[in-house]
N, C-alpha and C positions, 0 to 999 in steps of 0.2 A: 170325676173329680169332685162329685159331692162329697162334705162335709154331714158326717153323721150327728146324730141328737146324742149329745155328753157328753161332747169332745172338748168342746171350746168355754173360754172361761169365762164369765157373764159381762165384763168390760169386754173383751172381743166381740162377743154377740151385741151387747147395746151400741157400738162403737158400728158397726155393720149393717144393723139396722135403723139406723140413722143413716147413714150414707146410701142406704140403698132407697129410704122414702125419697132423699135430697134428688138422687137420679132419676127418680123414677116420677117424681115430679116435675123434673126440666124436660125428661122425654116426653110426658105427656102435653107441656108447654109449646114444644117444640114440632109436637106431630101434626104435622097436614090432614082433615080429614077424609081427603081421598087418597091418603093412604092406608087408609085404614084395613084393606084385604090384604095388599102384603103385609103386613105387618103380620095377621092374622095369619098369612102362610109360612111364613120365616118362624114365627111362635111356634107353628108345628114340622115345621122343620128338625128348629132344635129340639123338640120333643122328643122326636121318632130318632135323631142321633143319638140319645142314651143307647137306645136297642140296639146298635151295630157293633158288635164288639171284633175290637183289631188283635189277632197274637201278636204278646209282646213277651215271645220266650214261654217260661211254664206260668204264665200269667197272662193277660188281656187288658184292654180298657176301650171304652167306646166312643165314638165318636163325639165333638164338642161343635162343632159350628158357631162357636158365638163371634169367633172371624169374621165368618162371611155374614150372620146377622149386622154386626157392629156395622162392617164395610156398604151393606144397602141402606142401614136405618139410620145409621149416629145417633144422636141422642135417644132417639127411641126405641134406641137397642136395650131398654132397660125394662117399659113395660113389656116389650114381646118375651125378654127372657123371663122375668115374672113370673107371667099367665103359667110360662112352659113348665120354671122349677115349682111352683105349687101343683099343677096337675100330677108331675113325677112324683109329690111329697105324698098328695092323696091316693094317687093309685097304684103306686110303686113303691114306696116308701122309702123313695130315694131321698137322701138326704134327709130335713125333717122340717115342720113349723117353724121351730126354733131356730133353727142355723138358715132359716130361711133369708132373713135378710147379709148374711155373709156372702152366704152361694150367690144371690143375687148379684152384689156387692165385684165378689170377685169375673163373674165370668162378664156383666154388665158392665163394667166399668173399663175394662179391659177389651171388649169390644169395640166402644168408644174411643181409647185409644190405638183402635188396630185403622180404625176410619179417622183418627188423623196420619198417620202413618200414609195409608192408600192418598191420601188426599194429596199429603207431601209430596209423595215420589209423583200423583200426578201431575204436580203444579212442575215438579223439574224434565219427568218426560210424557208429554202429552200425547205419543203415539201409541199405534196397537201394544207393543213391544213393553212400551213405560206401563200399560195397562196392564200386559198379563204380570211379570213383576209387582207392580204395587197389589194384586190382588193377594199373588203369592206370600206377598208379604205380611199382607193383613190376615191371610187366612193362619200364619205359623205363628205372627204374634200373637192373635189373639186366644192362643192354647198358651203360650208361653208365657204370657201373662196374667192368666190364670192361674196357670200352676203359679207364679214367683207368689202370686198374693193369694193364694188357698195354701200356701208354705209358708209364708208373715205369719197368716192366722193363728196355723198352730205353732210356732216358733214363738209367737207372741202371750199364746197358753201356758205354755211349760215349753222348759228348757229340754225333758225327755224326749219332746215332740220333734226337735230338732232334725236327728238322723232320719224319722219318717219322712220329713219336710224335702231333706235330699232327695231320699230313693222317691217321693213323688215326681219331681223333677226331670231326675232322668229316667223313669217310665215313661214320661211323655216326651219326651225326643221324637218316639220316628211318629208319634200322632202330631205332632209339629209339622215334620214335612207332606205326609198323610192328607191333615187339612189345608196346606198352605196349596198341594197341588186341587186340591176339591176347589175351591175358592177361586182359583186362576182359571180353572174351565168353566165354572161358575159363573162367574163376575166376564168371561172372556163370551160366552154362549147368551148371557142376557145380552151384551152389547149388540150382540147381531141381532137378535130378536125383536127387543122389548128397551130398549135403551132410553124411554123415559125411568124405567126403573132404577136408572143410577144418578137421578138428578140430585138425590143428596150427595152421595159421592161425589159428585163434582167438585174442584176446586173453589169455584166463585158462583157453590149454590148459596149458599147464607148470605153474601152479600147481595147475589138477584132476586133472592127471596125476598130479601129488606128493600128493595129499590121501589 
């Protein structure tokens, strides 16, 4: 779901990379220094999900995880996706410098909101059951909201951009339910294990963090 170098029209790109310092500043405001490994592992997480590509008919796309990043970090889902999309820009030439703050923008942002999402549904169902559910949930939005605003983008470029904007959309449909089931066993397998790991996720981590 990268955006290539000389696509986007230069108010899109300034408008994006602006939004993505803004994030990428509160995530960094917001991060606990002992978490600083996951974060660091989630970073290459989403790295190494570029490489996994799903058929989608006589075409592919690969996996996005910024779901289930967004659902462990919240706000700090913005520097780990960072690190991730420059390393792809340098060594892959995914995406590009330039469209770097958009790509950012869209999958970071969108993360963030897949961890208020998870958050919600925990605060209404607080058992295993509301767990795997909201993971599900976060892991499908946060593809799905990616694609809506990597489709803004170019909708916002030119109007010709439009129909692409569609068929991006619904090529990511079944990486929707794809990541939404990654994320549920994810998010469901940390719990048993490692379940300090979802202390952001918690409903009333920000306020015991404040306390």
């Amino acid at each position: 779901m990268h955006i290539a170098e000389g696509v986007l029209s230069p108010a899109v790109l300034g408008t994006g990379a602006v939004l993505a310092v803004a994030g990428t500043a509160l995530g960094l405001r917001k991060l606990e220094y002992d978490r600083l490994i996951g974060v660091g592992i989630l970073s290459a997480a989403f790295f190494v999900g570029s490489l996994i590509h799903v058929p989608i008919g006589l075409a592919s796309a690969h996996l996005v995880l910024n779901g289930l990043v967004g659902v462990l970090l919240g706000w700090a889902a913005f520097p780990s996706i960072l690190v991730a999309l420059l390393l792809q820009a340098l060594l892959f030439q995914f995406g590009g410098i330039t469209v770097l703050g958009v790509n950012t923008f869209t999958m970071g942002f969108s993360g963030v909101l897949a961890w208020y999402a998870y958050r919600g549904i925990r605060r209404v169902f607080p058992g295993t059951t509301g767990l795997r559910v909201a993971a599900f949930c976060g892991g499908m939005l946060g593809v799905a909201l990616a694609a809506v605003l990597t489709a803004l983008a170019l909708a916002f470029t030119d109007e010709g951009f439009q129909t692409a904007a569609g068929l991006l959309l619904a090529a990511h449909a079944p990486i929707m339910l794809v990541e939404g089931v990654i994320t549920m066993f994810t998010v469901s397998f940390i719990a048993r294990v490692r379940p300090e790991m979802l202390r952001m996720a918690q409903p009333d981590a920000s306020r015991s963090r404040n306390q």
